[in-house]
C-alpha positions in Angstrom: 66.6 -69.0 61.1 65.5 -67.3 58.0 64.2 -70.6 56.0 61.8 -72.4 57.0 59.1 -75.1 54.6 56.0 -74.7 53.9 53.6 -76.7 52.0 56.7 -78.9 50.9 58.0 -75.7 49.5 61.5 -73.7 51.0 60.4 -69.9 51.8 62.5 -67.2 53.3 61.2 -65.2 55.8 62.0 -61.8 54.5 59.9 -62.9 51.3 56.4 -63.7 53.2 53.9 -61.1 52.9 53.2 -59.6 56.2 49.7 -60.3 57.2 47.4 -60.4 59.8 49.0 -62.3 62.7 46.0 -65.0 63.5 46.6 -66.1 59.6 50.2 -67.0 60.1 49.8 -69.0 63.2 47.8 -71.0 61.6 50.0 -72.1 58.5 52.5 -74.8 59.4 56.3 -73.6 59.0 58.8 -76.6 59.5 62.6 -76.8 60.2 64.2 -78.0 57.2 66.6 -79.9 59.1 64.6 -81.7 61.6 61.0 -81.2 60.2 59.7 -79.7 63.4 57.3 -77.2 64.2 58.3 -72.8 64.1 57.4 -70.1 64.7 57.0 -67.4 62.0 57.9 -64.0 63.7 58.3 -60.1 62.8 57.8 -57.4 64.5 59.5 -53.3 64.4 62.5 -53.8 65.7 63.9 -57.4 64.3 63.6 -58.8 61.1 61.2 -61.1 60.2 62.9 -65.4 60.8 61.8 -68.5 62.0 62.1 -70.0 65.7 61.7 -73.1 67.1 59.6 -74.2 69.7 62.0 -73.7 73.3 61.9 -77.5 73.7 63.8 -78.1 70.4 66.6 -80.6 70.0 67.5 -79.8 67.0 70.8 -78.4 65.9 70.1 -75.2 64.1 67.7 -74.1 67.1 70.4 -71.5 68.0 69.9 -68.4 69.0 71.6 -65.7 66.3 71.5 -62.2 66.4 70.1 -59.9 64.4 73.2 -58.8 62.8 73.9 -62.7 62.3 70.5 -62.8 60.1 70.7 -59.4 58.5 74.3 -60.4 57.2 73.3 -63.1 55.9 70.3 -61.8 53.8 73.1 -58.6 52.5 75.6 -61.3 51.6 73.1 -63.0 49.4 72.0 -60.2 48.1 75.3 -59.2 46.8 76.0 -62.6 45.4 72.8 -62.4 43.6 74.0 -59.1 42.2 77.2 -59.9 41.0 75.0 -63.0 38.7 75.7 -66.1 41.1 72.9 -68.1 42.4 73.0 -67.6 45.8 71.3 -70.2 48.4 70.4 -68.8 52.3 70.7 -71.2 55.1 71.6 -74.7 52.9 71.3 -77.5 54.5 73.7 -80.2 54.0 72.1 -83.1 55.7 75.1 -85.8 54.5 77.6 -83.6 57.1 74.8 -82.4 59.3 75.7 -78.5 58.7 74.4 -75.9 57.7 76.0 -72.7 55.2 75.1 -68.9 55.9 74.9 -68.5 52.0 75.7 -71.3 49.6 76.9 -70.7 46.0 76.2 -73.4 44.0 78.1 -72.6 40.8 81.3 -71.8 42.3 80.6 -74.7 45.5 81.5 -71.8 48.2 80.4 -71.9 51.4 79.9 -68.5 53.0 80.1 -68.1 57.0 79.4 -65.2 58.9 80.7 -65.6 62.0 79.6 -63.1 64.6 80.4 -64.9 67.8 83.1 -66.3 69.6 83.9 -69.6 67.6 87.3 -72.4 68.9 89.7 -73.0 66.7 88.4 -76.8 66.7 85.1 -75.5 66.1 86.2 -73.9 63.0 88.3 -76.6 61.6 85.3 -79.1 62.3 82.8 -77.1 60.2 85.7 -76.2 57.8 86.2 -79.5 57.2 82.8 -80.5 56.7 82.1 -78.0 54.1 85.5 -79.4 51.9 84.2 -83.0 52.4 80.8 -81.6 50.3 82.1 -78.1 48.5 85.0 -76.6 46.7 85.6 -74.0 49.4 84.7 -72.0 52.9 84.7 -68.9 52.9 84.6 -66.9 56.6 83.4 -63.1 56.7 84.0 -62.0 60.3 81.2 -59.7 61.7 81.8 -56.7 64.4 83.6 -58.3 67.0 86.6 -59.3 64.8 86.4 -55.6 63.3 88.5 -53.4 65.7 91.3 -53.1 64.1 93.9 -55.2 66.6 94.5 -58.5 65.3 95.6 -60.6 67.5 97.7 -64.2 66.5 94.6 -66.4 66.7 92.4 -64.3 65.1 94.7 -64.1 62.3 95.8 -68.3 63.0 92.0 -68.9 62.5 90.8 -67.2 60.0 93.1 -66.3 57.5 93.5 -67.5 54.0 96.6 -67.5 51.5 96.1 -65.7 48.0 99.6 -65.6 46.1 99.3 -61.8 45.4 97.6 -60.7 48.8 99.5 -62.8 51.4 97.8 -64.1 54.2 94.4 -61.9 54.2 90.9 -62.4 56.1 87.5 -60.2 55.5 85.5 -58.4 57.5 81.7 -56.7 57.2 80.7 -53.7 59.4 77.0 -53.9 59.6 76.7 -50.6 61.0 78.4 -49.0 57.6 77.2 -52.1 55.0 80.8 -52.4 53.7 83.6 -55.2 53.6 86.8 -54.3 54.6 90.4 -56.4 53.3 93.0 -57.3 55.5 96.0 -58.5 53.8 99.8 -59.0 53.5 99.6 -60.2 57.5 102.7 -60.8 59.2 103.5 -61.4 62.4 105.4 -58.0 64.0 106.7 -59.4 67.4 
């Protein structure tokens, strides 16, 4: 998780000054979502997030991969270049969910989905997000990105646009660009 509170206060961890270690084991960093104890950790080789304890029951204590969390920092970023307020890891505790990236002025929920996800799974959190936001959006990470779309790739995650057909997006980490897929159709 890249948010965590402290001192009452949200903080990303990308934002906190890295410091000697003993110093930040001793500051108290909560869970948002269930208000309990983790871990602040960085290192050389993965960016800098928030873990909890293994004993965790909460919901967010998932495990996401670095290209998970470094998406989701480049997606705010470009948000917050393109002038939209642009919130990392929102919680909405009404539905018990959640966002990658939030976008308050426009109500869009951003995913980045990495992993293997069910269709049920998808239209669970989908709905979720309409029941508190205008619209869900779902960026599809490296795994989605070969370049064979198969039916339920396409069935799950794409959207209708009256000019681009049925369409979905995906981001290549490895390059930092998004790529369109539109006017889908099914061939066979």
């Amino acid at each position: 998780m890249l948010v965590a509170q402290f001192n009452g206060q949200l903080i990303q961890a990308n934002e906190i000054r890295l410091e000697r270690k003993d110093k930040h084991e001793k500051r108290r960093y909560v869970c948002p979502q269930c208000q309990e104890p983790v871990m602040f950790k960085h290192g050389h080789s993965r960016i800098a997030h928030f873990s909890h304890f293994s004993v965790s029951k909460c919901p967010f204590n998932e495990n996401e991969s670095q290209v998970h969390l470094e998406g989701k920092i480049r997606f705010k970023k470009e948000f917050l270049s393109m002038g939209h307020e642009a919130v990392l890891e929102h919680s909405f505790t009404q539905i018990g969910q959640r966002a990658d990236v939030y976008i308050p002025d426009s109500q869009t929920v951003v995913e980045y989905q990495c992993s293997p996800i069910s269709f049920s799974e998808i239209k669970r959190r989908t709905r979720g997000y309409l029941s508190v936001a205008k619209r869900v959006f779902w960026i599809l990470g490296a795994r989605y990105n070969t370049g064979i779309y198969h039916r339920d790739t396409v069935a799950r995650f794409s959207r209708y646009h009256q000019q681009l057909g049925f369409y979905f997006v995906c981001y290549s980490d490895k390059d930092q660009y998004f790529r369109l897929h539109y006017q889908l159709k099914e061939v066979a």
